[in-house]
Backbone bond lengths (Angstrom), bond angles and torsions (degrees), N, CA, C in turn:
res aa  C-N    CA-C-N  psi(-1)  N-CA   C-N-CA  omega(-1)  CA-C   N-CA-C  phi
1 X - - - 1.456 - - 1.531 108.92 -
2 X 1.532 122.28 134.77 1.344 115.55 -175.95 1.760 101.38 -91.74
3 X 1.309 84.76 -171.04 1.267 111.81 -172.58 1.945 101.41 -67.12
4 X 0.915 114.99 147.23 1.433 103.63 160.20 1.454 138.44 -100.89
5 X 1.113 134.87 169.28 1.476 109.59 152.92 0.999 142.19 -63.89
6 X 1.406 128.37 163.57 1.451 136.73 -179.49 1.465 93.94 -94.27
7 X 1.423 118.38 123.41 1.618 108.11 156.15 1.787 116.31 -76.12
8 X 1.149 109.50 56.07 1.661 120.78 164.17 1.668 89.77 -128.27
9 X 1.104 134.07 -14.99 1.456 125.25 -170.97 1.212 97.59 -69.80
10 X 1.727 106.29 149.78 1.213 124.34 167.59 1.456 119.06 -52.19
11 X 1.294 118.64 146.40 1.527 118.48 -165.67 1.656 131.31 30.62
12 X 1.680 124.12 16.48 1.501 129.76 125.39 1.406 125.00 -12.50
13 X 1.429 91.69 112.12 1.740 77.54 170.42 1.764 107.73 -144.62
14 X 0.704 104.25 91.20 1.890 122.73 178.71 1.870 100.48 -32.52
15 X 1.535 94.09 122.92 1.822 90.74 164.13 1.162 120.02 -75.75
16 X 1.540 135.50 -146.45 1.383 149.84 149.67 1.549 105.44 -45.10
17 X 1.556 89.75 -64.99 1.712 113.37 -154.12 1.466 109.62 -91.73
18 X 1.564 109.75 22.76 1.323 118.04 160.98 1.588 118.33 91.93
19 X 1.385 106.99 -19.14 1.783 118.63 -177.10 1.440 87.22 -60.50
20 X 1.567 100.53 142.22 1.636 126.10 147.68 1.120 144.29 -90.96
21 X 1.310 116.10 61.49 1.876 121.80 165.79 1.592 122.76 -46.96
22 X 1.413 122.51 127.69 1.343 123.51 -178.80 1.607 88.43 -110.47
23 X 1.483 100.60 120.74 1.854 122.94 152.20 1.595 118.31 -72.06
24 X 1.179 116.29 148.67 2.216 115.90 -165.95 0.883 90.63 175.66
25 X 1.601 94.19 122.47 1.725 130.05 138.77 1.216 118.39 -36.46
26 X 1.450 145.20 114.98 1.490 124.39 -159.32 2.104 77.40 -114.48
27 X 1.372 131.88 24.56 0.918 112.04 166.13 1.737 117.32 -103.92
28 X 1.159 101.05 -3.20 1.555 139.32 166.82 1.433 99.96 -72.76
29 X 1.671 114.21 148.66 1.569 131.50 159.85 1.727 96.07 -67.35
30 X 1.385 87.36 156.89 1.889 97.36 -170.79 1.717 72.88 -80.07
31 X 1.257 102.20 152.90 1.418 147.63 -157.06 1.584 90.90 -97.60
32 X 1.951 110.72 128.28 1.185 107.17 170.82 1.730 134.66 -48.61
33 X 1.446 117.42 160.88 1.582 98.64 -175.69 1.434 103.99 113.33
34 X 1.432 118.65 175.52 1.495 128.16 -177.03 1.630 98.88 -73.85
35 X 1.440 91.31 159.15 1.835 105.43 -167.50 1.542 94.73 -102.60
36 X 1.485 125.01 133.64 0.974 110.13 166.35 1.598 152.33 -49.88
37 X 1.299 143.07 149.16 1.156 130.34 177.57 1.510 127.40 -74.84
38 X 1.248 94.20 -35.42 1.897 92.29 170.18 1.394 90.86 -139.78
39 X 1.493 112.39 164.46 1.699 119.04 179.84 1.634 101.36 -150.78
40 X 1.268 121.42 161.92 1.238 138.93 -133.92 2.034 81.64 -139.09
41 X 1.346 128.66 89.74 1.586 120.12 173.58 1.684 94.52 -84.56
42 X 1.239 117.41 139.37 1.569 134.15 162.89 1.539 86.42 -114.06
43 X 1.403 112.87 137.24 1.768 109.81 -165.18 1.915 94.83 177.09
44 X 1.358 116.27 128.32 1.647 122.64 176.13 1.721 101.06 -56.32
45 X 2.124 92.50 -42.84 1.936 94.00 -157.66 1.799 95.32 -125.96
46 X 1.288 116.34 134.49 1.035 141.90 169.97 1.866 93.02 -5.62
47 X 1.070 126.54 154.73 1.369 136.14 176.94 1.359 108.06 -118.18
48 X 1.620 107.87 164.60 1.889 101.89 -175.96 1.399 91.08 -85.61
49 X 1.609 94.40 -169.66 1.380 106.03 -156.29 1.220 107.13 -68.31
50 X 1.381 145.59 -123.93 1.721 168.04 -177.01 1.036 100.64 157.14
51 X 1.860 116.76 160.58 0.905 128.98 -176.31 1.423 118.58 -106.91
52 X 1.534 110.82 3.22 1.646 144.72 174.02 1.401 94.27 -100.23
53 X 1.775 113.24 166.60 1.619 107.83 171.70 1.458 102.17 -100.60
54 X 1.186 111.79 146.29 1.740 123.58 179.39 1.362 101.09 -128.22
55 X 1.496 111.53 -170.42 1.653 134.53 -165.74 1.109 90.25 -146.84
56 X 1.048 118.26 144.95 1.678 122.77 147.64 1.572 100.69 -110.26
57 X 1.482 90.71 154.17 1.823 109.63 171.92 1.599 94.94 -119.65
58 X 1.211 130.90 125.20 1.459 116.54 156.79 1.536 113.03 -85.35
59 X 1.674 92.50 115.80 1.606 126.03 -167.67 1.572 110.43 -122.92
60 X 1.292 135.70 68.82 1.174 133.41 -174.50 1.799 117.55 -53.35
61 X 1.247 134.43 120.27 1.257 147.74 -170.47 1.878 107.24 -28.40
62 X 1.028 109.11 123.38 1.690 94.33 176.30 1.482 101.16 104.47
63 X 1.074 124.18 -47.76 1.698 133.59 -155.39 1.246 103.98 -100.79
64 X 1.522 88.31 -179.55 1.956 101.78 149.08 1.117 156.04 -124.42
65 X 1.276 160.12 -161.45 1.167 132.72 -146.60 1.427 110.61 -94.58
66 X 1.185 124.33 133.99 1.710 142.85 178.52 1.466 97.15 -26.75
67 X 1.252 128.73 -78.13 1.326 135.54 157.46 1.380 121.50 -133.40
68 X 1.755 83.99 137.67 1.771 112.61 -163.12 1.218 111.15 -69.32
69 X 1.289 105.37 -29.82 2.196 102.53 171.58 1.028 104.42 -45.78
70 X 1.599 110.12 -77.55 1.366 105.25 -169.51 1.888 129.51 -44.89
71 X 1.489 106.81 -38.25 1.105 105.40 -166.18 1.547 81.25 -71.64
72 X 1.808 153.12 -83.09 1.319 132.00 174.33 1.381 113.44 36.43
73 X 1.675 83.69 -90.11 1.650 108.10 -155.65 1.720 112.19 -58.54
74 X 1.644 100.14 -32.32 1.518 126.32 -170.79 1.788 95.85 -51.93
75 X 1.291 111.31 -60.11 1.319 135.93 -160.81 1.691 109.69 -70.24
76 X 1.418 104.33 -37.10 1.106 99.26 173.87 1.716 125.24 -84.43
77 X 1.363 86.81 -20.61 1.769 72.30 167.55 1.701 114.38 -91.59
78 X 0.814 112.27 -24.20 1.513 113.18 171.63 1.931 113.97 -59.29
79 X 1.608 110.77 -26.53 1.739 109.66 157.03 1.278 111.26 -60.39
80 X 1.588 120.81 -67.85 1.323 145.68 -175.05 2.223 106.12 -33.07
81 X 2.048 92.82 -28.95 1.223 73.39 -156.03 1.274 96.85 -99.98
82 X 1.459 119.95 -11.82 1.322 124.88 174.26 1.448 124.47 -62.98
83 X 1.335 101.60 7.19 1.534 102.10 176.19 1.660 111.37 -86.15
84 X 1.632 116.43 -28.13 1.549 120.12 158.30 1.154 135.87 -104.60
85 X 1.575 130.37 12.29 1.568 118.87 -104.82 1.839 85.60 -173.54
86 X 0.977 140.06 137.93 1.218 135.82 154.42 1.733 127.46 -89.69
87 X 1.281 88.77 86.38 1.827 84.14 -169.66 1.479 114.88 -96.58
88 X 1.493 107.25 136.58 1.440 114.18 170.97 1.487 124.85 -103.70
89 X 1.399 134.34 151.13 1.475 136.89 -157.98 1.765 75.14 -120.51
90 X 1.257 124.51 175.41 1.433 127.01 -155.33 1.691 106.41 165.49
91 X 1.193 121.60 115.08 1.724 114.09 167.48 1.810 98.07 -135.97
92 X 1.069 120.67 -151.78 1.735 119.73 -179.18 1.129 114.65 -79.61
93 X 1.627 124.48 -27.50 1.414 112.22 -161.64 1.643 79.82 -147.96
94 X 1.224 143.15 52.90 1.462 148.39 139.39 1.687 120.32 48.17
95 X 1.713 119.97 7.07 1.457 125.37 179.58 1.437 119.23 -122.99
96 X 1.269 110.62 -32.44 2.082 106.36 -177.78 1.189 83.00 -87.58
97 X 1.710 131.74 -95.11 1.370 124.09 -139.97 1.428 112.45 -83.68
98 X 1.561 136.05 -0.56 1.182 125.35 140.77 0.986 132.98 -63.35
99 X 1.519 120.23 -44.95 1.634 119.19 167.37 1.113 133.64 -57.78
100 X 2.034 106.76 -29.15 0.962 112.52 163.28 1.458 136.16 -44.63
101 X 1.464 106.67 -51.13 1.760 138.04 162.49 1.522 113.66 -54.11
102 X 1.287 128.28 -45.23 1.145 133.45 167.05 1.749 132.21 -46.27
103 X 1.347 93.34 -39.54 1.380 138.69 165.43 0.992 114.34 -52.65
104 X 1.412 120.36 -59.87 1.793 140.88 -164.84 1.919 82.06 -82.68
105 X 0.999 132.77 -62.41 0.903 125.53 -176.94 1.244 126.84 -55.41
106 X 1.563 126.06 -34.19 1.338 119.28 175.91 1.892 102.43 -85.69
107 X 1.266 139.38 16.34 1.489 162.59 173.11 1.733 74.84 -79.26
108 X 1.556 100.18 -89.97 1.300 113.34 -160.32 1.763 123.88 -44.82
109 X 1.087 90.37 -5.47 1.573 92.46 -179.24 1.573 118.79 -115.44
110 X 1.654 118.46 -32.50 1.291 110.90 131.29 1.423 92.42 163.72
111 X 1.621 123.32 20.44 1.511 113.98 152.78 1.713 117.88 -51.22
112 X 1.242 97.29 149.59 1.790 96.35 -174.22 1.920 102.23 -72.36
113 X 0.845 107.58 163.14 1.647 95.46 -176.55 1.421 112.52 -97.81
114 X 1.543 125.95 41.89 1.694 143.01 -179.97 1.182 83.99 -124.15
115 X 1.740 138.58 -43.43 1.145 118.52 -171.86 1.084 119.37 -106.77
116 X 1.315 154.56 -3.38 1.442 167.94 43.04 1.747 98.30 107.13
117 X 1.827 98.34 -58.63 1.723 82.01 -173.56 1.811 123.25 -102.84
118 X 1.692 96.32 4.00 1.298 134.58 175.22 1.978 91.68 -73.79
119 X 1.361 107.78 -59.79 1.690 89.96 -171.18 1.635 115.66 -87.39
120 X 1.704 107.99 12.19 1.348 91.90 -173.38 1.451 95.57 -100.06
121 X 1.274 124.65 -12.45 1.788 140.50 -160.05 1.698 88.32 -83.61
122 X 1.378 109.39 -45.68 1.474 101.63 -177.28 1.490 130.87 -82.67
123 X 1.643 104.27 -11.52 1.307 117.59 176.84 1.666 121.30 -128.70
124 X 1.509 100.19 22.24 1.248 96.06 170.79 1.609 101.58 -150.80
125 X 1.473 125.86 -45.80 1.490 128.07 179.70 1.445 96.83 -172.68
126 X 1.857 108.54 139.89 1.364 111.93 -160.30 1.549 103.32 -90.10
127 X 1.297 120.51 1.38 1.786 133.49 160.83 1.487 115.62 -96.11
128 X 1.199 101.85 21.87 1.883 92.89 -176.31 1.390 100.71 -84.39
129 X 1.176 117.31 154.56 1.911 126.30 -165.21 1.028 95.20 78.61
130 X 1.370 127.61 138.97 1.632 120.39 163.24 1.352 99.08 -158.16
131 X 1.839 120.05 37.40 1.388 86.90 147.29 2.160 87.50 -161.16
132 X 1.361 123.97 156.23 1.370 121.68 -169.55 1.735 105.21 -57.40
133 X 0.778 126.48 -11.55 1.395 118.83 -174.11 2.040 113.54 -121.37
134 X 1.358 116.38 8.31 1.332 137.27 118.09 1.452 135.06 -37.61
135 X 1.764 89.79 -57.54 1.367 99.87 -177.93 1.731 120.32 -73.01
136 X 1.972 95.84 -43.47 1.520 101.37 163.23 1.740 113.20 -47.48
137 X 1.095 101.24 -52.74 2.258 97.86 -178.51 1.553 104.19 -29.77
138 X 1.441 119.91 -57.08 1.222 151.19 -157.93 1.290 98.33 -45.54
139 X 1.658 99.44 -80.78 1.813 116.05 166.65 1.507 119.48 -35.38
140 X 1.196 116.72 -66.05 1.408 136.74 179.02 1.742 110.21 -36.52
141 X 1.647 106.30 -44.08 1.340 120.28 -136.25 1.574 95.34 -58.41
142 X 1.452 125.13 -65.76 1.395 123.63 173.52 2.038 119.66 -11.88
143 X 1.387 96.84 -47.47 1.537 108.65 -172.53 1.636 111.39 -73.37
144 X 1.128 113.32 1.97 1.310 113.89 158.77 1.584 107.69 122.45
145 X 1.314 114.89 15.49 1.540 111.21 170.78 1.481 97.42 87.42
C-alpha cells in the first residue's frame, strides 16, 4: 500500500467517502512531494511514458472523451484505486477535462450528479468544467457514460 496523499497537496481534492484524488496540469512540472502511483491522462494524442502506471483516455481539449466506456471504466478504477494507491487525473491545463473526471468521480462516489460540478469547483478549482456539454457528461455520467 503506498503512501497517500496529504489533503494540503497541491491539487487534492477529498471525496465524500474520504478518498484522495490529486487534479494536474501535466503542462506544469510534476508538483513537489510523492509522485503518484497510477494517473488518469485526459490527452487528444497519446502521452509520453511515466514512471508510475497510467491510462490514457483520448479526450481532445474542450470536448469529450473519444469513447465514454472506456473513459467509465478508466474512472472507475482509478476510485477503486484510490482507496490504496495515490491516483492522479491530469490533462494540459488541469480545469475542463480534469474537473470534468473529478466530477464523474465524485458521481461515482455518491455526489448527486446536479451537484457533481458545484462540489468539485469548491473542492478542487472554482473553473473546473469549462464548457456546457462537460457539464452535461457530468449529469449524464451515472447513465452509463
Amino acid at each position: 500500500m503506498a503512501e497517500k496523499w496529504s489533503p494540503s497537496d497541491a491539487g487534492v481534492m477529498r471525496l465524500p467517502s474520504g478518498l484522495l484524488v490529486r487534479g494536474r496540469r501535466l503542462r506544469r512540472p510534476l508538483p513537489p512531494g510523492p509522485s503518484p502511483s497510477f494517473a488518469v491522462h485526459l490527452l487528444g494524442r497519446e502521452p509520453a511514458a511515466t514512471a508510475w502506471e497510467a491510462r490514457w483516455v483520448r479526450w481532445p481539449d474542450f470536448r469529450l472523451p473519444h469513447d465514454r466506456r472506456q473513459a467509465a471504466e478508466v474512472l472507475r478504477e482509478a476510485l477503486e484505486r484510490a482507496a490504496d494507491e495515490r491516483v492522479e487525473i491530469a490533462c494540459g491545463g488541469g480545469r475542463g477535462r480534469t474537473g470534468t473526471a473529478l466530477a464523474c468521480l465524485a458521481v461515482l462516489d455518491g455526489v448527486p450528479a446536479d451537484e457533481a460540478v458545484a462540489y468539485t469547483r469548491r473542492h478542487y478549482h472554482p473553473r473546473a468544467v469549462e464548457t456546457p456539454w462537460q457539464k452535461r457528461f457530468v449529469l449524464r455520467f451515472r447513465d452509463g457514460a
